[in-house]
C-alpha positions as CSV (number, residue, x, y, z in Angstrom):
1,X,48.9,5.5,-67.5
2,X,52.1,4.1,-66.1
3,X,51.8,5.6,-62.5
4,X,48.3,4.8,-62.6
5,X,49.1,1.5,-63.1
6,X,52.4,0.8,-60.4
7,X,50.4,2.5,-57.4
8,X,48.5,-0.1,-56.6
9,X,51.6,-2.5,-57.4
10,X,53.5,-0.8,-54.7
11,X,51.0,-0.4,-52.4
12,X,50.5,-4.1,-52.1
13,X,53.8,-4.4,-51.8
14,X,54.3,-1.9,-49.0
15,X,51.7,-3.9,-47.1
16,X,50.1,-0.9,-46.6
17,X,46.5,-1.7,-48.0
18,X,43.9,-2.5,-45.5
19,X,41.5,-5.9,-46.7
20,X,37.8,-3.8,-46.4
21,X,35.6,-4.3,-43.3
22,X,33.6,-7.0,-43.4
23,X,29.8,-6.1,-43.5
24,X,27.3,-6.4,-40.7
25,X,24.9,-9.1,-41.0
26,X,21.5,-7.4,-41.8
27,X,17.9,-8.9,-41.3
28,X,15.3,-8.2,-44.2
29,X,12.6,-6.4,-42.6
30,X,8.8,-7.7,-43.1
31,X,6.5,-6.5,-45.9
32,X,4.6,-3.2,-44.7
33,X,1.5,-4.8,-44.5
34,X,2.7,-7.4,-42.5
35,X,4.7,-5.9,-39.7
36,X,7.7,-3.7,-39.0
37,X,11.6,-3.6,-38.4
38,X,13.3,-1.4,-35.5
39,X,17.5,-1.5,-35.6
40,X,20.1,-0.1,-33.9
41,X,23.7,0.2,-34.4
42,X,27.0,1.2,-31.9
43,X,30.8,0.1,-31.1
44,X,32.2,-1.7,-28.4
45,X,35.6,-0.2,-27.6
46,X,38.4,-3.2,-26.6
47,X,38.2,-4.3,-23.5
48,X,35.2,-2.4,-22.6
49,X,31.9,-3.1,-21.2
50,X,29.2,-0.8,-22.8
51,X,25.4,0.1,-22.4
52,X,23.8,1.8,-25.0
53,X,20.4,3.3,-25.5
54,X,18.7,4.7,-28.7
55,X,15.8,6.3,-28.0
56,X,13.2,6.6,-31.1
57,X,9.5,6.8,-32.4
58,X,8.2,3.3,-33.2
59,X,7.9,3.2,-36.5
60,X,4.2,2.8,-37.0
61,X,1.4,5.1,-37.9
62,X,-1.6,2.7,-36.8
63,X,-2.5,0.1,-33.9
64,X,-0.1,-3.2,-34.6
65,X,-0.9,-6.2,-33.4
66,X,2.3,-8.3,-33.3
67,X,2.0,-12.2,-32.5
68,X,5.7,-12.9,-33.1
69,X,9.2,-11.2,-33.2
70,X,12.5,-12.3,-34.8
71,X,15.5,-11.1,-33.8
72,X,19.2,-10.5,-35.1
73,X,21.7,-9.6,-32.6
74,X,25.7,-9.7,-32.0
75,X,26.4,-13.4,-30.5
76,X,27.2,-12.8,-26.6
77,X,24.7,-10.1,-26.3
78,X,24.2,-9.8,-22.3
79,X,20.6,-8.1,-23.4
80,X,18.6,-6.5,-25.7
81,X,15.1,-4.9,-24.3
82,X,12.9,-2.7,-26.0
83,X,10.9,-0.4,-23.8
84,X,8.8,2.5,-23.9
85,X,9.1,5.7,-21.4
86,X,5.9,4.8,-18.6
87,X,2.6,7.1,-18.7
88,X,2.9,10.7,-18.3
89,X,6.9,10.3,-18.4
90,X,8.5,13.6,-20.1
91,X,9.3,12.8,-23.4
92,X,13.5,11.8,-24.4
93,X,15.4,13.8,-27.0
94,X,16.0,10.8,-29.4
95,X,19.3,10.0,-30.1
96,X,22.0,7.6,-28.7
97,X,22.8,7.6,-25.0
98,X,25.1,5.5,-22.6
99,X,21.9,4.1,-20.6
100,X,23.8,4.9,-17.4
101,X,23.6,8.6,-17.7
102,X,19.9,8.1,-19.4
103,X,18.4,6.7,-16.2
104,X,20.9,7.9,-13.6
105,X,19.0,8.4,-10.0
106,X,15.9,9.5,-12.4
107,X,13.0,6.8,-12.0
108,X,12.4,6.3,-15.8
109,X,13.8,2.7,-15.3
110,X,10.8,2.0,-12.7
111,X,8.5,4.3,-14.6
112,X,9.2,2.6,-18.0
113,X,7.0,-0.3,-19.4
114,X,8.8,-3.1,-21.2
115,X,7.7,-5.1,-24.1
116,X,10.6,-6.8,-25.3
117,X,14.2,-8.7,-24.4
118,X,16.3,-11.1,-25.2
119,X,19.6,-12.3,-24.2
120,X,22.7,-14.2,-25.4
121,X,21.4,-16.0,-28.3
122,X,22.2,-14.4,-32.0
123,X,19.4,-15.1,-33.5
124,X,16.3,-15.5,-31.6
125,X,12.4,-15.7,-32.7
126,X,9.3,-15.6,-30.2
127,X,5.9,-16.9,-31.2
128,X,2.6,-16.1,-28.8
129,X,-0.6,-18.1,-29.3
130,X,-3.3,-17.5,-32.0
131,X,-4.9,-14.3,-32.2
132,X,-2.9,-13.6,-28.9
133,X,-0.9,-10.4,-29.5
134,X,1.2,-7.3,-27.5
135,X,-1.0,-4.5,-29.2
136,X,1.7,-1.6,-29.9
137,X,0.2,1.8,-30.2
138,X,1.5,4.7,-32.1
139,X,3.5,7.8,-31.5
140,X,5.3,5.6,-28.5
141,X,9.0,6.1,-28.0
142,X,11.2,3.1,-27.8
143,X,14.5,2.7,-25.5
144,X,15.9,0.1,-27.4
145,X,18.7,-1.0,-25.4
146,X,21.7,-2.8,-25.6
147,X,24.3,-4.3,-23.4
148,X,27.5,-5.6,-24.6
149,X,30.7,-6.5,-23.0
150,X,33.8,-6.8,-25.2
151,X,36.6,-9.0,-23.7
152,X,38.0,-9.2,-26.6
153,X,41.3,-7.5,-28.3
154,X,39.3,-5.6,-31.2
155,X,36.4,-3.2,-31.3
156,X,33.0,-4.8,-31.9
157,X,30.5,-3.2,-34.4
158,X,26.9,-3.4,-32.3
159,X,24.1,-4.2,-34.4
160,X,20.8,-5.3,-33.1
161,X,17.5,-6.2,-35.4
162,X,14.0,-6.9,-34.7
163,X,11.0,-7.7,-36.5
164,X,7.9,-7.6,-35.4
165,X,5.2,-9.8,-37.4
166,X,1.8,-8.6,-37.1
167,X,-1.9,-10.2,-37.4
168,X,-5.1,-8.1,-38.4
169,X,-7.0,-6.9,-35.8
170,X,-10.2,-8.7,-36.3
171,X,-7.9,-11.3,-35.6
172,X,-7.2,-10.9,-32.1
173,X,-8.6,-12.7,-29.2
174,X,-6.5,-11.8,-26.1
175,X,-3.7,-9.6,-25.2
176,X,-0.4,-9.4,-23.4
177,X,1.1,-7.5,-20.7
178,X,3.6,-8.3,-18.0
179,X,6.5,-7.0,-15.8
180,X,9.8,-8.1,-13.7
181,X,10.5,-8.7,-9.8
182,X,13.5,-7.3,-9.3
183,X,15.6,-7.7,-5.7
184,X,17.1,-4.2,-5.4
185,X,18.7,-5.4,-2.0
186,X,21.4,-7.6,-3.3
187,X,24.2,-8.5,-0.4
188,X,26.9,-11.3,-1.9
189,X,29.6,-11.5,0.3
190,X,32.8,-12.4,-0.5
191,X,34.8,-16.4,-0.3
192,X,31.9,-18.7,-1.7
193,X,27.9,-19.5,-2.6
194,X,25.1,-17.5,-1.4
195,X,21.8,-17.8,-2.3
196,X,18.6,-15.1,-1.7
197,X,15.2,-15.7,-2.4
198,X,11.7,-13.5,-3.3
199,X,8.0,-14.5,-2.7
200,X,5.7,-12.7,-4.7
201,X,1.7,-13.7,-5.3
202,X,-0.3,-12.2,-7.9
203,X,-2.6,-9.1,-7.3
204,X,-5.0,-10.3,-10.3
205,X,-6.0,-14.1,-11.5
206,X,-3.7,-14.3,-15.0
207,X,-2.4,-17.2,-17.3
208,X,1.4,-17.1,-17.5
209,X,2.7,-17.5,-20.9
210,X,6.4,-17.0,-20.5
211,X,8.9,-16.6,-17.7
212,X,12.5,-15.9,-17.5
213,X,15.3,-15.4,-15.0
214,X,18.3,-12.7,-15.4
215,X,21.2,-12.3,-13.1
216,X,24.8,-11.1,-13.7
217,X,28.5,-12.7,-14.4
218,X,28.2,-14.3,-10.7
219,X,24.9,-16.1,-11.0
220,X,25.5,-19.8,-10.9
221,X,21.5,-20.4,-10.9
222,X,18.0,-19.3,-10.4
223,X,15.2,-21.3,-9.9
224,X,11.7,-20.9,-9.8
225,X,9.1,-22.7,-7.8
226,X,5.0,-22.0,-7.3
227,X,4.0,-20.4,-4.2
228,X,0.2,-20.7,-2.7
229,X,0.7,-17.5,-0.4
230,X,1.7,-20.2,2.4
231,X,3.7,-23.0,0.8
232,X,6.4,-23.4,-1.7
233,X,6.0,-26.2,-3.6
234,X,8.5,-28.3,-6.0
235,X,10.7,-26.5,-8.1
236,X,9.6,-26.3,-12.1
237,X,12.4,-23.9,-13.8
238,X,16.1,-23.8,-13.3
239,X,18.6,-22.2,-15.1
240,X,22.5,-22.3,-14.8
241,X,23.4,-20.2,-17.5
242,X,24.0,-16.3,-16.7
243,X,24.5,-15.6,-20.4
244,X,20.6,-17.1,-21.1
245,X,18.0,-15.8,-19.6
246,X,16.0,-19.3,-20.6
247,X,13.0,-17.6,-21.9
248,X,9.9,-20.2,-21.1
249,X,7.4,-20.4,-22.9
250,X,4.0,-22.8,-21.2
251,X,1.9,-24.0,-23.3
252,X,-0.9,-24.4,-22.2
253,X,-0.3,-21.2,-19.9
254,X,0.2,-21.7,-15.9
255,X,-3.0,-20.7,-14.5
256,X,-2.0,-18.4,-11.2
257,X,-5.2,-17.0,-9.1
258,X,-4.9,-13.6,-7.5
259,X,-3.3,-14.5,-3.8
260,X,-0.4,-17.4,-5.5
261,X,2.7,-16.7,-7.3
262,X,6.1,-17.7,-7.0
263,X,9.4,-17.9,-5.0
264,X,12.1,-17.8,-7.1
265,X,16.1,-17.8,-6.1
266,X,19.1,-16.9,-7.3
267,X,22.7,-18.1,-6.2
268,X,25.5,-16.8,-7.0
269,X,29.6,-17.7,-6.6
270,X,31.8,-14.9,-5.4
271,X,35.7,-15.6,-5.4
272,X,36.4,-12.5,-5.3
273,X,38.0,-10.4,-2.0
274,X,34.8,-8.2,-1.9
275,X,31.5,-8.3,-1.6
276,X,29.3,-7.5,-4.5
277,X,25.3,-5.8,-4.1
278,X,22.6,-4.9,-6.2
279,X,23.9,-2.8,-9.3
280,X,22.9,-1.8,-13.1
281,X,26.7,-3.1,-14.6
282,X,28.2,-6.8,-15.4
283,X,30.4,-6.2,-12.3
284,X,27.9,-5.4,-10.1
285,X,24.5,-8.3,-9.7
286,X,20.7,-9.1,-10.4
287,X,17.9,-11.3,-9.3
288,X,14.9,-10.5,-11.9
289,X,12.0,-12.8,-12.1
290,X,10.5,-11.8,-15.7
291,X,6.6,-12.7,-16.8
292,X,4.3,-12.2,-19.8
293,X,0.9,-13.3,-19.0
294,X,-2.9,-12.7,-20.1
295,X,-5.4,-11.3,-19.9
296,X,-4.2,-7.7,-20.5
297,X,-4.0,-6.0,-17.3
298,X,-2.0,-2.7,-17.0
299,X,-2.7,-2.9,-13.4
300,X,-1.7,-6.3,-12.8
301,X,1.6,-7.3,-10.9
302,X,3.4,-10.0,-8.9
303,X,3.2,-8.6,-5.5
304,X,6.6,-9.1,-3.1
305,X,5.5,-10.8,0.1
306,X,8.5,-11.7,1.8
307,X,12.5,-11.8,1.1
308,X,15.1,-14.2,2.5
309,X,16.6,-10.5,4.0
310,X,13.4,-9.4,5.0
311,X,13.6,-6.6,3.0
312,X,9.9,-6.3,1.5
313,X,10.6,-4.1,-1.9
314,X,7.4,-1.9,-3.4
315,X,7.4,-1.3,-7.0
């Protein structure tokens, strides 16, 4: 009994004991009848930037009709989207990936349709109208993926939560769908500002409900204006945040007939001695133009019309 009892004397004296990890914060998921929870869990080495996929089955056996998410996430998360592999798309072995490898020069990031994403904020919740839901089928797989970049001394534990709230489906009145602009064809030079810019008008008449901006460590802003097809008029939406992809929501929605759209612009600050293009990593940049609108239109899609470069790009 005496041995058993000096151990842990000298041990504390030895400084050799190690206080116990502190727990990851955890989000209690919704009741089954009321929605669902999807999670995912990694590390980010010191010093390290990383990009990790989990690829699963949603967890849902019938049609779910979610009206609005919550969302528990490591503060300083660059993003978080959930996505699902686009029709006729071989299915992934599920499991963890770095998301490079995952999409490498494959097209499953083109081909892929997402449904999700946030950015920056820890805690995050996203409400759509009544009866107005983004109908989730099951037997989907997810990508649920996460980028994180540790600048600090000490590995981070990854965790990232959301639930998904859910309305009956004699409830529902309208549904969602949307997509991103993205500029593949990127060209910041080095020693200052420079700005590019993307026209795009819609191929269908829709009713914008959200819109967001997303851009790397060198975006300094993004703005986005309406566009008739001829004319750009004042600008409505500007954000100087990189971190914040200032997810809009317009209530009531901006009506935008087939033929109008937007221009939106990003600028970005380059002090470093080379020049930086399009990429998929913090160190390289982006100029996305995100969109959630209704009616429900798989087929519907902000069209590129013309690029500061010149450069038209064709999803």
């Amino acid at each position: 009994m005496r041995f058993l009892i000096l151990l842990p004397l000298v041990v504390v004296a030895c400084g050799k004991s190690e206080p116990e990890p502190e727990p990851l914060p955890s989000l209690e998921p919704p009741p089954a009848d009321e929605g669902f929870q999807v999670k995912m869990f990694g590390t980010a080495p010191a010093y390290t930037e990383v990009w990790l996929c989990d690829v699963y089955d949603i967890p849902i056996d019938d049609w779910a009709a979610v009206n609005w998410v919550q969302v528990l996430q490591n503060e300083g998360t660059h993003h978080l989207t959930l996505s699902t592999t686009g029709l006729g798309v071989e299915r992934i072995e599920p499991g963890q990936y770095n998301c490079e490898d995952l999409y490498g020069d494959s097209s499953l990031m083109q081909d892929q349709i997402m449904f999700f994403g946030s950015q920056g904020v820890a805690e995050d919740e996203l409400h759509l109208p009544e009866g107005v839901v983004a109908n989730m089928p099951p037997g989907i797989q997810v990508l649920h993926e996460v980028h994180y970049v540790n600048a600090t001394a000490e590995d981070v534990s990854l965790y990232s939560y959301l639930n998904a709230w859910t309305i009956d489906q004699s409830e529902v009145v309208d549904q969602i769908w949307g997509g991103q602009v993205r500029d593949e064809h990127i060209e910041i030079p080095a020693g200052g500002e420079h700005t590019e810019w993307t026209r795009c008008v819609m191929n269908e008449d829709v009713d914008v409900l959200f819109l967001a901006s997303h851009t790397h460590q060198l975006g300094v802003e993004f703005t986005i204006a309406p566009f008739d097809g001829q004319q750009t008029g004042e600008v409505f939406y500007t954000n100087t945040d990189w971190h914040d992809p200032l997810i809009t929501q317009y209530d009531p929605p901006l009506s935008v007939p087939a033929g109008t759209g937007f221009e939106y612009a990003c600028t970005w600050r380059n002090d470093g001695p080379d020049p930086v293009s399009y990429g998929l990593l913090a160190t390289d940049e982006m100029c996305n133009l995100t969109l959630v609108h209704t009616p429900f239109s798989m087929s519907a899609r902000c069209e590129v019309v013309e690029t500061s470069d010149g450069v038209i790009w064709t999803p």
